[in-house]
BAVEXVO-853484 format. One record per residue (C-alpha): y, z, x; residue number from 0. Coordinates in Angstrom, 2 decimals. Example, Ala and Ser with C-alpha at 12.3 -4.5 7.8 and 13.67 -1.06 7.14 Angstrom:
BEGIN
+---------+---------+---------+-----+
!       v !       w !       u !   k !
+---------+---------+---------+-----+
!   -4.50 !    7.80 !   12.30 !   0 !
!   -1.06 !    7.14 !   13.67 !   1 !
+---------+---------+---------+-----+
This chain:
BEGIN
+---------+---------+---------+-----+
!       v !       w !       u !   k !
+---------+---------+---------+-----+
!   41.92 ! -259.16 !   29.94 !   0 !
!   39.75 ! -261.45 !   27.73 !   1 !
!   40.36 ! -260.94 !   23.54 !   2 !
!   37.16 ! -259.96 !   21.69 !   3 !
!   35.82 ! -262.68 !   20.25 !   4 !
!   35.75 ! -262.69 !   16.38 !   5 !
!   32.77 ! -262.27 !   14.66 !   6 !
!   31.09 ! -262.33 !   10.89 !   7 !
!   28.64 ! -260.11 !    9.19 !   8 !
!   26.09 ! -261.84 !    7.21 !   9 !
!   24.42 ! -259.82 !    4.43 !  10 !
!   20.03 ! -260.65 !    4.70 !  11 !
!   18.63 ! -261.77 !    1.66 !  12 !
!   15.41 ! -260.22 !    2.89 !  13 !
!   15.85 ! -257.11 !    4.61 !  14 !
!   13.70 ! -256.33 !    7.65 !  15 !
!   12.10 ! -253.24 !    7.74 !  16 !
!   12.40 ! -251.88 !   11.77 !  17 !
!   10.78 ! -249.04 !   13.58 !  18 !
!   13.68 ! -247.04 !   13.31 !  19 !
!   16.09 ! -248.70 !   10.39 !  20 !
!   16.34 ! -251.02 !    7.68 !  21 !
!   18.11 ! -254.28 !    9.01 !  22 !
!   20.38 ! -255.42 !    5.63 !  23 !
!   22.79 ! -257.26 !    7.63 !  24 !
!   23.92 ! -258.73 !   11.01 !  25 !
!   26.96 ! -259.50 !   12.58 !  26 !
!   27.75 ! -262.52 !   15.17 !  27 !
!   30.15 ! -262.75 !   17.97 !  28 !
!   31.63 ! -266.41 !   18.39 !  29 !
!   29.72 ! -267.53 !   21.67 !  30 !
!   31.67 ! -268.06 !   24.64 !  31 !
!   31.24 ! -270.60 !   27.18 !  32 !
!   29.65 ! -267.79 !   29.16 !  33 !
!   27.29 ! -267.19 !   26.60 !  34 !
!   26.22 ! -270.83 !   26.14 !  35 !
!   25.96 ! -271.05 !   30.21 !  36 !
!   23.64 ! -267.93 !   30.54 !  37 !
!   21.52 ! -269.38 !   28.16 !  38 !
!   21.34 ! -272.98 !   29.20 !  39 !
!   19.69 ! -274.18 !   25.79 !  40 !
!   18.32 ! -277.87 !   27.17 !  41 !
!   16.63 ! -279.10 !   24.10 !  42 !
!   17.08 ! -278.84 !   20.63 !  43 !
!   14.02 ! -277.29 !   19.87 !  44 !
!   14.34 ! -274.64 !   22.36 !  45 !
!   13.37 ! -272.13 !   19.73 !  46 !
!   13.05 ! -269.16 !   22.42 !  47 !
!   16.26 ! -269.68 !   24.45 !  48 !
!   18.06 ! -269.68 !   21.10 !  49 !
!   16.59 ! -266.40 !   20.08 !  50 !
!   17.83 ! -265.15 !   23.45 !  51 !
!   21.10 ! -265.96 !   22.89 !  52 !
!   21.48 ! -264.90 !   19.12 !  53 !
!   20.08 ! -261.82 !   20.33 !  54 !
!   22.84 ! -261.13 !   22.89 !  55 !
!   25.60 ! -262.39 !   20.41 !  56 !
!   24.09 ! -260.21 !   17.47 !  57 !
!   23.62 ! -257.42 !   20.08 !  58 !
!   20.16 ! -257.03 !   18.56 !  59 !
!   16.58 ! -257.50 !   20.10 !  60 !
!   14.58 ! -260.80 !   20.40 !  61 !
!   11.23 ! -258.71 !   17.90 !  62 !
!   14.66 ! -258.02 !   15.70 !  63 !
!   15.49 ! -261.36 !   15.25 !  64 !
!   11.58 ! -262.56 !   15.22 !  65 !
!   10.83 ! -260.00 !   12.64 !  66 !
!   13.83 ! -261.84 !   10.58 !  67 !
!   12.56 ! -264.11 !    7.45 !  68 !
!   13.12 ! -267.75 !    8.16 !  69 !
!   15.90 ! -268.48 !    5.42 !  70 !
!   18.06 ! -265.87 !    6.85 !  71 !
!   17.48 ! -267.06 !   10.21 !  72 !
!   18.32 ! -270.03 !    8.95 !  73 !
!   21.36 ! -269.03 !    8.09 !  74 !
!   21.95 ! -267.30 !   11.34 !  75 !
!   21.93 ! -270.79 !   12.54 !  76 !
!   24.17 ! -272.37 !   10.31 !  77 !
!   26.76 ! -269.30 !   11.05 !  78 !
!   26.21 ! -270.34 !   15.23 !  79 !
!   26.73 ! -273.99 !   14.38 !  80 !
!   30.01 ! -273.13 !   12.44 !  81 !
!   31.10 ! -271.17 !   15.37 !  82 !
!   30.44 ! -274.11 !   17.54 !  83 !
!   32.94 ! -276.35 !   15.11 !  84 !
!   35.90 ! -277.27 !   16.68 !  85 !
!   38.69 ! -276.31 !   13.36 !  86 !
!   40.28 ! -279.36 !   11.89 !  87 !
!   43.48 ! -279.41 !   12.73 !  88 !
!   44.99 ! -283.02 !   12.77 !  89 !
!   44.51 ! -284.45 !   15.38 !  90 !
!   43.94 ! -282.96 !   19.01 !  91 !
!   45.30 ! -285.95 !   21.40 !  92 !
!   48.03 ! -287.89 !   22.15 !  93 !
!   48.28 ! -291.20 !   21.56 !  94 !
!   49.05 ! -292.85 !   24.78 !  95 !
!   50.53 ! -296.23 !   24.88 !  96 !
!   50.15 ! -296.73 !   28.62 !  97 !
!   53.30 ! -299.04 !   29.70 !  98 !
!   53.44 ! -300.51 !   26.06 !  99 !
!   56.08 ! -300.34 !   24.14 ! 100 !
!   55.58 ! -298.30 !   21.07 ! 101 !
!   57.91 ! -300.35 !   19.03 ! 102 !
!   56.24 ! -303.38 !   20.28 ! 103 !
!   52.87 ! -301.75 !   18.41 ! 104 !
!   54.74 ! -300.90 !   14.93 ! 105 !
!   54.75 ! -297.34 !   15.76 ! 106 !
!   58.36 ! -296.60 !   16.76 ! 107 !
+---------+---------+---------+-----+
């Protein structure tokens, strides 16, 4: 059984005015690899596929997120590319020495 993925709420500077609400915030799930393979996102500027996919992860609809003004969406973006971040955390390898002797290196 798969965790939820964490998400964040981000509060619009502009709210958009909807058929059937006011839209004063919206919350983001942290994509999953899943998400990022449905959506197969080829080119940078692949303006629709990434409104298809912030749509699924802000379980809204495409016209929401259209209807959106561009410095929140902006901002939507910035919150996806945070997601995307790997944490800092050190370092994430090993060092490998491969048959060399660490001493030999100054390391040991």
């Amino acid at each position: 059984m798969a965790l939820p993925m964490p998400s964040e709420t981000l509060e619009l500077d502009y709210p958009v005015q909807l058929a059937d609400r006011v839209l004063t915030e919206v919350t983001m799930r942290r994509p999953s690899m899943k998400d990022i393979r449905k959506h197969k996102i080829t080119r940078d500027d692949d303006i629709d596929g990434e409104l298809k996919m912030f749509a699924d992860l802000c379980n809204l609809r495409v016209e929401e997120l259209e209807a959106m003004d561009s410095a929140d969406y902006t901002r939507l973006q910035r919150l996806y590319v945070r997601f995307r971040t790997p944490a800092e955390r050190g370092t994430d390898t090993k060092r490998v020495t491969s048959g060399v002797d660490a001493g030999a290196l100054g390391n040991g």
